[in-house]
C-alpha positions in Angstrom: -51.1 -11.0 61.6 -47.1 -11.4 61.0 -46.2 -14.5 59.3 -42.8 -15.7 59.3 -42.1 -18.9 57.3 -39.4 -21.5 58.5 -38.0 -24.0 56.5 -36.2 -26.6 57.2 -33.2 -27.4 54.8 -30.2 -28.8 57.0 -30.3 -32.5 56.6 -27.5 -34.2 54.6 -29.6 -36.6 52.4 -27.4 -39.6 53.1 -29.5 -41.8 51.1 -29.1 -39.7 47.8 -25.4 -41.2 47.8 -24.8 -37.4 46.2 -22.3 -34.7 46.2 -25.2 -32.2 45.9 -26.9 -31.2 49.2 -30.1 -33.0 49.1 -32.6 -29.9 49.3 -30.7 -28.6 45.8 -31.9 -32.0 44.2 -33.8 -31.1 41.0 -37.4 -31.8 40.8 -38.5 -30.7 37.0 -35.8 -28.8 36.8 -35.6 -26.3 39.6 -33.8 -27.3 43.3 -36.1 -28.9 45.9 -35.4 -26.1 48.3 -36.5 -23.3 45.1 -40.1 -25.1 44.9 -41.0 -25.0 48.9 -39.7 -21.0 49.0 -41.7 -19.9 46.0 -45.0 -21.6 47.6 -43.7 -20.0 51.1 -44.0 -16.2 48.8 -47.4 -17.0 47.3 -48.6 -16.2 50.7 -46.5 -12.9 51.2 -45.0 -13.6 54.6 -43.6 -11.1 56.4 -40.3 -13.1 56.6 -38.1 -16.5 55.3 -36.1 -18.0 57.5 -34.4 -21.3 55.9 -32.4 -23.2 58.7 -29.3 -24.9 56.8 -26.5 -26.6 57.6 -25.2 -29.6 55.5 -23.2 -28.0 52.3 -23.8 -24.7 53.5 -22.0 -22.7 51.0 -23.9 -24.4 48.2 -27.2 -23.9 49.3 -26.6 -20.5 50.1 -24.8 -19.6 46.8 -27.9 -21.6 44.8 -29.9 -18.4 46.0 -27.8 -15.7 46.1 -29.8 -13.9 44.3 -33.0 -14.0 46.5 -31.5 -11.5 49.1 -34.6 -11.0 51.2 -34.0 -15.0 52.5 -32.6 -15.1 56.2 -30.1 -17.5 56.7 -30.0 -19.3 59.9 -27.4 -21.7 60.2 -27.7 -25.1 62.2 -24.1 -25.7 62.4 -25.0 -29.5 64.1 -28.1 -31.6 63.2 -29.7 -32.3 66.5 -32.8 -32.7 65.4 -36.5 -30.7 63.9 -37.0 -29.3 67.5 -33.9 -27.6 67.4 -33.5 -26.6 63.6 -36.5 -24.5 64.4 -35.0 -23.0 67.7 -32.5 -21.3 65.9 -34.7 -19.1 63.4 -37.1 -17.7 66.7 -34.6 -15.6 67.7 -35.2 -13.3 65.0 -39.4 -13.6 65.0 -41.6 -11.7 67.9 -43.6 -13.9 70.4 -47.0 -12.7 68.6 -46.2 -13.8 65.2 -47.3 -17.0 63.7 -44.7 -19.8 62.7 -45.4 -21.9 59.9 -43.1 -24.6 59.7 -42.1 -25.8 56.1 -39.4 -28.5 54.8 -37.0 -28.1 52.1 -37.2 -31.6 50.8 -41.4 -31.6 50.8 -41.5 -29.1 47.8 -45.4 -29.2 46.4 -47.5 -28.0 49.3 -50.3 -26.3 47.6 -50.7 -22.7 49.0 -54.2 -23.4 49.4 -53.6 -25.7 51.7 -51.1 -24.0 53.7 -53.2 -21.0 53.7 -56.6 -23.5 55.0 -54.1 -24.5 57.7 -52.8 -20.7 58.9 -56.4 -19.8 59.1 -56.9 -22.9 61.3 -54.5 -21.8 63.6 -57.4 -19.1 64.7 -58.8 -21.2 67.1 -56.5 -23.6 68.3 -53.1 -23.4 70.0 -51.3 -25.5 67.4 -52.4 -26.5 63.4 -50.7 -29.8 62.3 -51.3 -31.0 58.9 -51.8 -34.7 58.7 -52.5 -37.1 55.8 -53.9 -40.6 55.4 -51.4 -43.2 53.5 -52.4 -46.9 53.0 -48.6 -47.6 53.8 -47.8 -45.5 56.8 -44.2 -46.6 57.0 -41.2 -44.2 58.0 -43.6 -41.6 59.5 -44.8 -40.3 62.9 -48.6 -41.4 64.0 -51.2 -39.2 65.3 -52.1 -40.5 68.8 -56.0 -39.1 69.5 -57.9 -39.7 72.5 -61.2 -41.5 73.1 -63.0 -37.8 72.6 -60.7 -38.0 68.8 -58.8 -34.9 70.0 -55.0 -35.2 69.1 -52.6 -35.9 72.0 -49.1 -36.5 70.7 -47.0 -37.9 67.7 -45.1 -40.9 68.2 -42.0 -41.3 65.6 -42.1 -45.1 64.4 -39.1 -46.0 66.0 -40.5 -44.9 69.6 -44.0 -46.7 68.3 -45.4 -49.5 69.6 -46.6 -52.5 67.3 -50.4 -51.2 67.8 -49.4 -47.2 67.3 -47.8 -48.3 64.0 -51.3 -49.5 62.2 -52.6 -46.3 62.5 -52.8 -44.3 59.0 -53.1 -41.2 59.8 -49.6 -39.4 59.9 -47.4 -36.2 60.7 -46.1 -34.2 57.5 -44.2 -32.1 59.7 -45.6 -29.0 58.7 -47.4 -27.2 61.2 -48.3 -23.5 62.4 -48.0 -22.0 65.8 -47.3 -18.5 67.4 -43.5 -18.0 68.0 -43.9 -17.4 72.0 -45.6 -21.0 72.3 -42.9 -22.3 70.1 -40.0 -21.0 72.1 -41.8 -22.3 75.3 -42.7 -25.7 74.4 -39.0 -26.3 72.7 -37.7 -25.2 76.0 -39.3 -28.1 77.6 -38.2 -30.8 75.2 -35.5 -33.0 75.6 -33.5 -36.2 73.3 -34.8 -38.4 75.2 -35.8 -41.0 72.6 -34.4 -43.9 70.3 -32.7 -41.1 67.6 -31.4 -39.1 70.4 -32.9 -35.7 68.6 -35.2 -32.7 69.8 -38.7 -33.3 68.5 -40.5 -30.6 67.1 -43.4 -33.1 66.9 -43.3 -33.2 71.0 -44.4 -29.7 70.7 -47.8 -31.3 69.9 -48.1 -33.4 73.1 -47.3 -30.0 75.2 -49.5 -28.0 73.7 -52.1 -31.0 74.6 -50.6 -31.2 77.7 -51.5 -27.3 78.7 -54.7 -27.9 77.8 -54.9 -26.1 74.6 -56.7 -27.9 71.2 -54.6 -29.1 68.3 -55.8 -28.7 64.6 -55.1 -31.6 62.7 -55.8 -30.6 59.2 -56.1 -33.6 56.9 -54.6 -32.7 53.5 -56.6 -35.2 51.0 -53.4 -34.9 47.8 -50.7 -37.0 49.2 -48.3 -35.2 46.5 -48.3 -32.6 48.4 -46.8 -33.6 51.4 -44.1 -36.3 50.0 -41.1 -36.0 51.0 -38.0 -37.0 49.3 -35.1 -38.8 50.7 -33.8 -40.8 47.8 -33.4 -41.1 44.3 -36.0 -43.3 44.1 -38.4 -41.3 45.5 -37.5 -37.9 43.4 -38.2 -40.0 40.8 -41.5 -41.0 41.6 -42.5 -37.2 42.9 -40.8 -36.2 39.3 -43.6 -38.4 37.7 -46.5 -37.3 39.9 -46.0 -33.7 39.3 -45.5 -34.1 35.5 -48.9 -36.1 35.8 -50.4 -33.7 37.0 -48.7 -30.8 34.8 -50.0 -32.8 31.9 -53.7 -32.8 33.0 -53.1 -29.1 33.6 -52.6 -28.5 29.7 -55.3 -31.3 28.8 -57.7 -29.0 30.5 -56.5 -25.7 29.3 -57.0 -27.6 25.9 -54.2 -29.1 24.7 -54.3 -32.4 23.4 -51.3 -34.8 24.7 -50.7 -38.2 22.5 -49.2 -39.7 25.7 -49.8 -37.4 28.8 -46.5 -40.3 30.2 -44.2 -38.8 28.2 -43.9 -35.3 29.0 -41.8 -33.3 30.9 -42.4 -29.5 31.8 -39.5 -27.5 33.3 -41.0 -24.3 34.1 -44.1 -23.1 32.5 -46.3 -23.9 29.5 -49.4 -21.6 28.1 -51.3 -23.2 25.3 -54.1 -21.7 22.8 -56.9 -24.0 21.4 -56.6 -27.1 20.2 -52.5 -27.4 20.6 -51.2 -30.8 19.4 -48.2 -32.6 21.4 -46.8 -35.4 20.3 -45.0 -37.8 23.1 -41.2 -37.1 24.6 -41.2 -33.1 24.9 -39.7 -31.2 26.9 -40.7 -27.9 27.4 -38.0 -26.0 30.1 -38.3 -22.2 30.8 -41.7 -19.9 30.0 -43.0 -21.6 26.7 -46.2 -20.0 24.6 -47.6 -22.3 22.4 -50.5 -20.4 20.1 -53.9 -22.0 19.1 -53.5 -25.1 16.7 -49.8 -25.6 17.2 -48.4 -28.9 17.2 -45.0 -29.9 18.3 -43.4 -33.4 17.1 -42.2 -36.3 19.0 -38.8 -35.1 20.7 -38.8 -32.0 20.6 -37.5 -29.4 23.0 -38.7 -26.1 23.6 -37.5 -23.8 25.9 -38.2 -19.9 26.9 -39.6 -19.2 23.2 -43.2 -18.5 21.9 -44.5 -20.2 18.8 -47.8 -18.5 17.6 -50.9 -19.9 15.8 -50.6 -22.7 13.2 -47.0 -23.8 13.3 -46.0 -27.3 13.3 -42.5 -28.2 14.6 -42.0 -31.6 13.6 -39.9 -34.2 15.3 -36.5 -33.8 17.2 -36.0 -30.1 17.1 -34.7 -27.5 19.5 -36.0 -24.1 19.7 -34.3 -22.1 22.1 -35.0 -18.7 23.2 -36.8 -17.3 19.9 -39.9 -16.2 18.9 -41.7 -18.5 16.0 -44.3 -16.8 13.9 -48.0 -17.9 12.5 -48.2 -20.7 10.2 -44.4 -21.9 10.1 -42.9 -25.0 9.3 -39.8 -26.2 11.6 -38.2 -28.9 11.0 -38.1 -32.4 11.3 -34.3 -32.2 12.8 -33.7 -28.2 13.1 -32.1 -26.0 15.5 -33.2 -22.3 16.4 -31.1 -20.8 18.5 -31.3 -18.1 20.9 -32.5 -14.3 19.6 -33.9 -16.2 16.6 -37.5 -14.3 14.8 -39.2 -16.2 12.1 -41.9 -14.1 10.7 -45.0 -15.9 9.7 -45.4 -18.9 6.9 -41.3 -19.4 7.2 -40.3 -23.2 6.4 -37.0 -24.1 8.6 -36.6 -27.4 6.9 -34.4 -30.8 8.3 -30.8 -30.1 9.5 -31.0 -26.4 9.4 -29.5 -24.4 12.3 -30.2 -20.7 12.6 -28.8 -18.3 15.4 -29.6 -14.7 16.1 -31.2 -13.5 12.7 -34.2 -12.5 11.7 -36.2 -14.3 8.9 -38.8 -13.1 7.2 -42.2 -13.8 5.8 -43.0 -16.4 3.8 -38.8 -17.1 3.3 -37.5 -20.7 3.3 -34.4 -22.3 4.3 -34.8 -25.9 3.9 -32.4 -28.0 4.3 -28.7 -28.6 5.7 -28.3 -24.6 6.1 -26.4 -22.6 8.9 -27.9 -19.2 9.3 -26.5 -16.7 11.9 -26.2 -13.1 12.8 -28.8 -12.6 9.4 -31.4 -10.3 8.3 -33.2 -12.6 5.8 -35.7 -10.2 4.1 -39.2 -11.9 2.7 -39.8 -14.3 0.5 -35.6 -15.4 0.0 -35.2 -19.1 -0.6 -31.8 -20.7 1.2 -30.3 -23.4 -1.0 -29.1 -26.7 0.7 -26.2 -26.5 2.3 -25.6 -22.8 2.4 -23.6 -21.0 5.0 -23.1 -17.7 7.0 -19.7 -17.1 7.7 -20.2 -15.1 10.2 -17.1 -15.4 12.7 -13.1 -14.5 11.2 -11.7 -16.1 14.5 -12.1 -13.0 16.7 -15.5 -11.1 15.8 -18.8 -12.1 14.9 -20.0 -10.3 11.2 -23.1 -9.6 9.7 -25.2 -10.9 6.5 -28.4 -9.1 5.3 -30.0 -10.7 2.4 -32.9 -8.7 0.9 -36.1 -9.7 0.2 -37.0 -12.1 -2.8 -33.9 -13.2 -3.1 -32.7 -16.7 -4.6 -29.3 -17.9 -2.7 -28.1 -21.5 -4.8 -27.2 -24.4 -3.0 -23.8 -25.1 -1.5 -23.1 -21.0 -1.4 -21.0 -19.7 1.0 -21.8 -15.9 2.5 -18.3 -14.3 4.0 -19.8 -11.7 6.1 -20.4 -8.6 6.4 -22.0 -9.2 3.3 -25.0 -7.7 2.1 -27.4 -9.5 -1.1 -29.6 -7.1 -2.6 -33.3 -7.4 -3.1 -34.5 -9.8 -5.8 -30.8 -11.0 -6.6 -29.4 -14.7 -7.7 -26.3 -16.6 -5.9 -25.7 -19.0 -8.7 -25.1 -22.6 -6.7 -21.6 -23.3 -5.2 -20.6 -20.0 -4.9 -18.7 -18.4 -2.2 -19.8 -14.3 -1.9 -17.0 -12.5 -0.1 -18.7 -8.8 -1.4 -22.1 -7.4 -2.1 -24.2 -8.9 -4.4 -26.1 -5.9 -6.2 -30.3 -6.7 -6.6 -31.9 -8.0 -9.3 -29.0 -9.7 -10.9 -26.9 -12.8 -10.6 -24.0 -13.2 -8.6 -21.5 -16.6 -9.1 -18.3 -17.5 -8.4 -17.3 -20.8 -10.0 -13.6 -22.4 -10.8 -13.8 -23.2 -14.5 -15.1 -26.7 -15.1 -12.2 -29.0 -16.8 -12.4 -32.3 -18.6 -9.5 -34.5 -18.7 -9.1 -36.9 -21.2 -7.5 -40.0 -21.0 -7.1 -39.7 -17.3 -7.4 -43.4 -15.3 -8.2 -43.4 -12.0 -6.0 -45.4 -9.4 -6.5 -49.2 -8.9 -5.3 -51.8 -6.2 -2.6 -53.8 -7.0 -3.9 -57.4 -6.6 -1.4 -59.2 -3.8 0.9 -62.3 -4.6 
């Protein structure tokens, strides 16, 4: 079997009163449209087709880099019955349609997979779902037998057709040469003036063949989003249900509420997270790690045993066993901490590598740096690693004491086991096992009054 995946992504989303085409609305940080194509590849189809037409150019250049997509453009919105019309030129009569939305992005593969296989028997698999508040969608019609005859759209319903619960998602499956001939036979006339795919499901009916409604029992999955009000709620059901994800890989979640996951998250045993993360990217989170209230973590790994205390970023870098980060610290992207490092409050550190057991604790900038093992950072010492043009680079051996308030002019190099006496600024190497200062010469001046006011007549 040849499966070629449609989706629908043409409408303008008038009610997101939004520049951005409504299908490149972000739902946990990827596009709408993103979500429903990487669900349509977990089940390998032989081909995408996304129909588009409403801020073309945007949607295309959004996935520019997912060449194998075939674009099919809907240059006028006439309608579901005709966005599918124009991707079966390009699939064979024998291949099976499955018909997907680019605003309805968490189908479950599973589901969409239950419903291809349902397709086996049956002319036409519909997937359906039971809301307590039916409003705004098509009804399944059944006859007295409970076989499905058609789909009225609530505008074309009757009072008596709209108390029924059970509903059309829109996403259905059918071979390409029934497709092309029921479309052929359907026409506008109705109170939106469009071309129904749904009518497809009263001809199919209508020849005598069975319809498979498949009743999909996780409403998430089949909401669809139209305003902002509604990708907010979806936001907070997925994140719900990210956050029970974790809880029963382990993790323990102060307040599974506030949480948001932007990507991926893997956790160990017995991971701690305090409330107001935000994870974005592919995050690793080793056994016993806890992260602090505010925190945001994104494309990095922390391993066993750290604790990142509240309100830092850790971008890009890989944290190692048993560190300390934070409360308040940056780590920037291409950042290593080796393990038992302290990264204290205030401390930003770009690009460098730090090594065991080293600490650099508070009000520090730290970039393009080999810190050896076991070096303490004063407070408020500096890398000077960029003249204006080039970025410069600092090594600083291991066991090494740097004083507070020292400034490091790279390229500079700090030998093992050697002292930066406080305040100073190094602009050459500092040889090991000895001290290095630079210090003005502390002056007194005697008799000297400091400036007063003059009181005002």
């Amino acid at each position: 079997m040849n499966l070629a995946v449609v989706i629908l992504a043409a409408g303008q989303g008038t009610r997101m009163r939004s520049r951005l085409p409504k299908v490149l609305q972000p739902l946990a940080g990827r596009p709408l449209l993103d979500h429903v194509i990487g669900r349509a590849r977990a089940l390998e189809p032989a081909a995408i087709h996304v129909v588009y037409g409403h801020g073309a150019d945007a949607v295309q250049a959004a996935f520019a880099h997912q060449d194998d997509l075939l674009w099919e453009l809907q240059a006028e919105q006439l309608g579901t019955g005709h966005a599918v019309a124009q991707a079966l030129p390009g699939i064979r009569d024998e291949d099976v349609v499955l018909v997907l939305y680019g605003d309805v992005p968490l189908t479950a593969p599973a589901t969409l997979e239950r419903l291809i296989h349902a397709l086996e028997a049956h002319a036409l698999a519909l997937l359906t779902v039971n809301l307590a508040d039916p409003t705004g969608y098509g009804r399944i019609l059944r006859d007295d037998a409970g076989a499905v005859e058609r789909i009225v759209e609530e505008k074309d319903a009757s009072p008596i057709e709209r108390r029924i619960h059970e509903v059309n998602t829109g996403i259905l499956a059918a071979h390409a040469g029934d497709l092309r001939r029921w479309l052929s036979a359907v026409d506008a006339d109705n109170a939106q003036g469009e071309y129904y795919l749904t009518d497809c499901v009263g001809l199919a009916a209508a020849e005598g063949g069975t319809v498979q409604a498949l009743a999909c029992h996780h409403p998430i999955e089949v909401m669809g989003v139209n305003d902002k009000a509604q990708l907010a709620r979806l936001e907070r059901d997925w994140q719900r249900q990210l956050a029970h994800e974790l809880m029963d890989a382990g993790a323990t979640l102060i307040d599974p509420a506030r949480l948001d996951i932007r990507g991926s998250v893997e956790v160990g045993r017995d991971v701690l997270i305090e409330p107001n993360v935000l994870f974005e990217g592919r995050v690793v989170l080793g056994e016993g790690v806890v992260v602090g209230p505010g925190c945001v973590l994104r494309d990095c790994t922390v391993e066993d045993g750290t604790r990142i205390d509240a309100h830092c970023v850790i971008d890009q870098a890989h944290i190692g066993p048993e560190c300390r980060i934070g409360p308040f610290a940056r780590i920037r992207p291409e950042t290593r901490l080796a393990g038992h490092a302290h990264v204290g409050n205030f401390v930003e550190i770009k690009k460098s590598e730090i090594g065991e057991g080293s600490k650099i604790n508070h009000l520090s900038y730290v970039g393009d740096s080999r810190v050896g093992a076991r070096v303490n950072i004063g407070a408020g010492t500096i890398t000077c690693n960029y003249d204006g043009a080039r970025k410069h680079r600092t090594v600083i051996g291991d066991d090494a004491f740097i004083g507070s308030d020292t400034q490091l002019v790279a390229p500079v190099t700090v030998g093992r086991g050697a002292t930066i006496g406080a305040g100073s600024t190094i602009t050459r190497d500092a040889p090991e096992d000895a001290l290095t200062l630079s210090r003005a010469k502390q002056l007194t001046l005697k008799g000297w009054q400091r400036p007063s006011k003059q009181d005002k007549d």
